[in-house]
N, C-alpha and C positions, 0 to 999 in steps of 0.2 A: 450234077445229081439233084436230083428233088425228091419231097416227101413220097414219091409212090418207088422209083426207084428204092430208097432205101429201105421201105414196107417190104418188096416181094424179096431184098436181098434179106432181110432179118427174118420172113417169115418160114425161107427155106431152107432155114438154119432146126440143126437140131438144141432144146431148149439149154443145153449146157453154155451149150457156144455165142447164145444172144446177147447177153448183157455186157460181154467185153465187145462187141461184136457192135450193137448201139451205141456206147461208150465212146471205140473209135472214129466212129457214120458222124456222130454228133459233134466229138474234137474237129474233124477233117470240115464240116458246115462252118463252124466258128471260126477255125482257122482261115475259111474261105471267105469268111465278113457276110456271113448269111446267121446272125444269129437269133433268128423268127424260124429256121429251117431246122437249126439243132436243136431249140427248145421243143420242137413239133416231132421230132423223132427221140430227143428224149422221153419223151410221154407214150410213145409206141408201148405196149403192154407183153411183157415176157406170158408164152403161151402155157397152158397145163400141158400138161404130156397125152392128156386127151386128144386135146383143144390141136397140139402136134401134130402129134399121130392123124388126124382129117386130114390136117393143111399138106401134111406130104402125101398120102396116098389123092387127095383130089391135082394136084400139082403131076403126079406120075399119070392118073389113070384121069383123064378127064372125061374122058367119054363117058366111064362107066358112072359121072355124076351129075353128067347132063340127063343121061337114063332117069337118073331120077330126079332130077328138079324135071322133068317132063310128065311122069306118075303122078306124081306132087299136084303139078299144074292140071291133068285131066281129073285127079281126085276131086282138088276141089272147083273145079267147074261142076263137077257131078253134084257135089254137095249143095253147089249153089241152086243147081237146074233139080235136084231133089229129084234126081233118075236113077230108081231103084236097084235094075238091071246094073250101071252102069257105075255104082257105087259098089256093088257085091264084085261085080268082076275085078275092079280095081285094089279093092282092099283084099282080094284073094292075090292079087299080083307084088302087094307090097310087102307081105312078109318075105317070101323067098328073094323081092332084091334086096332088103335092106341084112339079110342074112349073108347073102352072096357079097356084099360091099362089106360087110363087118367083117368078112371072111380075107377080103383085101384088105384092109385099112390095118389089119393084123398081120399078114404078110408083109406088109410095107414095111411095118415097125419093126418087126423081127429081123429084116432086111439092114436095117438101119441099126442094130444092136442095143435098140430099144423097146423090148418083149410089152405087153399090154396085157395088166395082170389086175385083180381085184375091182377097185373103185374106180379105176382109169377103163377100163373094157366096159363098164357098166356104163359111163359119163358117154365113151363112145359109139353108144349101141344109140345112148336117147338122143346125143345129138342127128344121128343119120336119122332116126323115126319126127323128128323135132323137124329134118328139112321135106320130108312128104306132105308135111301139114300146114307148116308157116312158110311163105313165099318169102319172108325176111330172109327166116332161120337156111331155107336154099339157099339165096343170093350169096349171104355169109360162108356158107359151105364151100361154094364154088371158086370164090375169089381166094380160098385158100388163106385166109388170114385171121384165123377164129383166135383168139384170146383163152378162149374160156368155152365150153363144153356148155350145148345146149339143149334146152328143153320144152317139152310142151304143156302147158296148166290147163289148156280148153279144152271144149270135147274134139275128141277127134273124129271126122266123116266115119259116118257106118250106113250099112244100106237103111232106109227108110222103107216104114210100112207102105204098103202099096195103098191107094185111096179107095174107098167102100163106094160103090155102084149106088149111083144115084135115083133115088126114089122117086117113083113120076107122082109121088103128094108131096105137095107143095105147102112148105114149112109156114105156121103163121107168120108174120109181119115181126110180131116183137118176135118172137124167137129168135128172126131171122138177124133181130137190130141186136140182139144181146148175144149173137153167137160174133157180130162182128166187133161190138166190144169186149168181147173175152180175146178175139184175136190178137187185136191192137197192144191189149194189157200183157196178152201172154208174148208180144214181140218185144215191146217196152222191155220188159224184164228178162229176154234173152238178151235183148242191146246192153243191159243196165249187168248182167253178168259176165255178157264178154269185156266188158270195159273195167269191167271189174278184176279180171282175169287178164287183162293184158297191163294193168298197170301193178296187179302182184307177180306177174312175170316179171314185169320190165326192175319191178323193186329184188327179186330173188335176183336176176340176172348183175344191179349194182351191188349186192351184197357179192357172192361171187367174185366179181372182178375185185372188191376191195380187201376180200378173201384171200384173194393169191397176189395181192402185194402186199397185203402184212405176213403170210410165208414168207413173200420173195426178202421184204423186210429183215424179215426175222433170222431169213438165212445169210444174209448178209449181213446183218451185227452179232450172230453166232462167229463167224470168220472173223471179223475185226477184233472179237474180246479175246479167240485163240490166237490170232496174231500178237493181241495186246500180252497177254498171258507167255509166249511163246519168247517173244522181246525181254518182259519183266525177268524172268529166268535167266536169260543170255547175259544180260544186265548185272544180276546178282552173279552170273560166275564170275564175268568179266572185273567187277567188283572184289570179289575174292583173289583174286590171280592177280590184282594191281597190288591187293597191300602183300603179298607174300614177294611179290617182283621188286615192293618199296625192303619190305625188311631184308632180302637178301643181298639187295645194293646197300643199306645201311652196314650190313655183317659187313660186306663186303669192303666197306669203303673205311668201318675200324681195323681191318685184317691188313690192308693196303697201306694205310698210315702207320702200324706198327711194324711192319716189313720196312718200309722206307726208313722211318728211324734207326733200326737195327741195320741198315744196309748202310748208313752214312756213318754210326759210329763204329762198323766195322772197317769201311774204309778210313774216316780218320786214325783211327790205330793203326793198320795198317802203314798209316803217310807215318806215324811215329815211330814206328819201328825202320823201316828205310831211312828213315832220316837219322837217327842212333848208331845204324851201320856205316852210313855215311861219316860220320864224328871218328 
């Protein structure tokens, strides 16, 4: 077994069944004298029930996620090539699939006895809109192995103004230098807002994961304090029922010794009496 095997085996798990489920993957690495293998799948990240809910419906339907990591890929080609036609017709195609996939990704879960309700159906709506736009946020989609529910902070492709019919007069000289440094500045400052934007992403997406391991945390030292609690109790009966098991073997053990003594000096009288009869 190696790290990818034990990925797709934890990540086709429903999220109950992960963390004993890793637990075991990790003892069974150790016990095998691989312990760079078990430290690497203990770090594997318990998924949200979002983050779930993707990984098994693209794991069932994979087709229908290739469909759109291929949207995705003509979108933003379009957006790159700045082709107006070709940006309207696309982003007119992407509501209805990502409607029609959130429409499966809910089937699945329901399938699986795991309904997709409130802020989980809402996480799973931005992650499918989140893989038409970032070619990451696809990749991650597809492999089925999402952690955590994603999203998109940049602009997203929209059709583009069509360009204005060029004038046969011919722009002064400076105009022409100060229109290409307004261009330069106004790219500068798109580059300087996408990078901007993809490293408050990249920071929402760490907070996030370290979000659903202080849950996973939290819910795992909620169990231990009931267990702890649950023990203390058993503790205190067992407690109780020793000194009541002490005092009745005490009764018991004065009731025993005065029976005995009474059982030997009525046999001795006894031995006196036959022996008198005897005389």
């Amino acid at each position: 077994m190696d790290l990818e095997e034990a990925a797709d085996r934890l990540y086709a798990l429903a999220p109950d069944d992960f963390t004993a489920e890793r637990e075991s993957l990790a003892k069974a690495a150790k016990q095998a004298g691989d312990a760079s293998l078990a430290k690497e799948i203990g770090r594997l990240r318990k998924p949200t029930v979002a983050a779930w809910a993707v990984n098994h419906a693209a794991r069932a339907a994979p087709g229908a996620f290739t469909e759109l990591a291929d949207l995705g890929a003509r979108l933003r080609a379009a957006w790159a090539d700045q082709d107006p036609a070709a940006l309207a017709e696309l982003t007119r195609a992407r509501g209805p699939l990502t409607a029609r996939l959130a429409r499966l990704v809910r089937e699945h879960a329901e399938r699986a006895g795991r309904p997709l309700t409130g802020s989980a159906a809402t996480e799973m709506e931005q992650t499918l809109d989140a893989a038409t736009v970032d070619e990451g946020a696809a990749q991650e989609v597809r492999r089925g192995r999402l952690t955590r529910p994603l999203s998109y902070t940049g602009f997203t492709p929209a059709p583009a103004a069509a360009p204005k019919a060029k004038t046969a007069t011919k722009r002064p000289a400076e105009k022409r230098s100060g229109g290409e440094r307004e261009d330069r500045r106004r790219k500068e400052l798109e580059q300087a807002l996408a990078e901007a934007e993809r490293a408050a992403e990249e920071a929402e997406r760490g907070h996030a994961e370290w979000a659903g391991e202080l849950a996973e945390a939290t819910a795992e030292h909620d169990r231990a304090a009931a267990r702890v609690e649950s023990l203390t109790r058993q503790l205190a009966e067992a407690r109780q029922n020793l000194t009541a098991a002490e005092h009745r073997r005490d009764v018991a053990a004065r009731d025993e010794e005065r029976a005995r003594h009474a059982a030997t000096t009525a046999r001795h009288k006894a031995a006196q009496a036959a022996h008198a009869l005897q005389d």
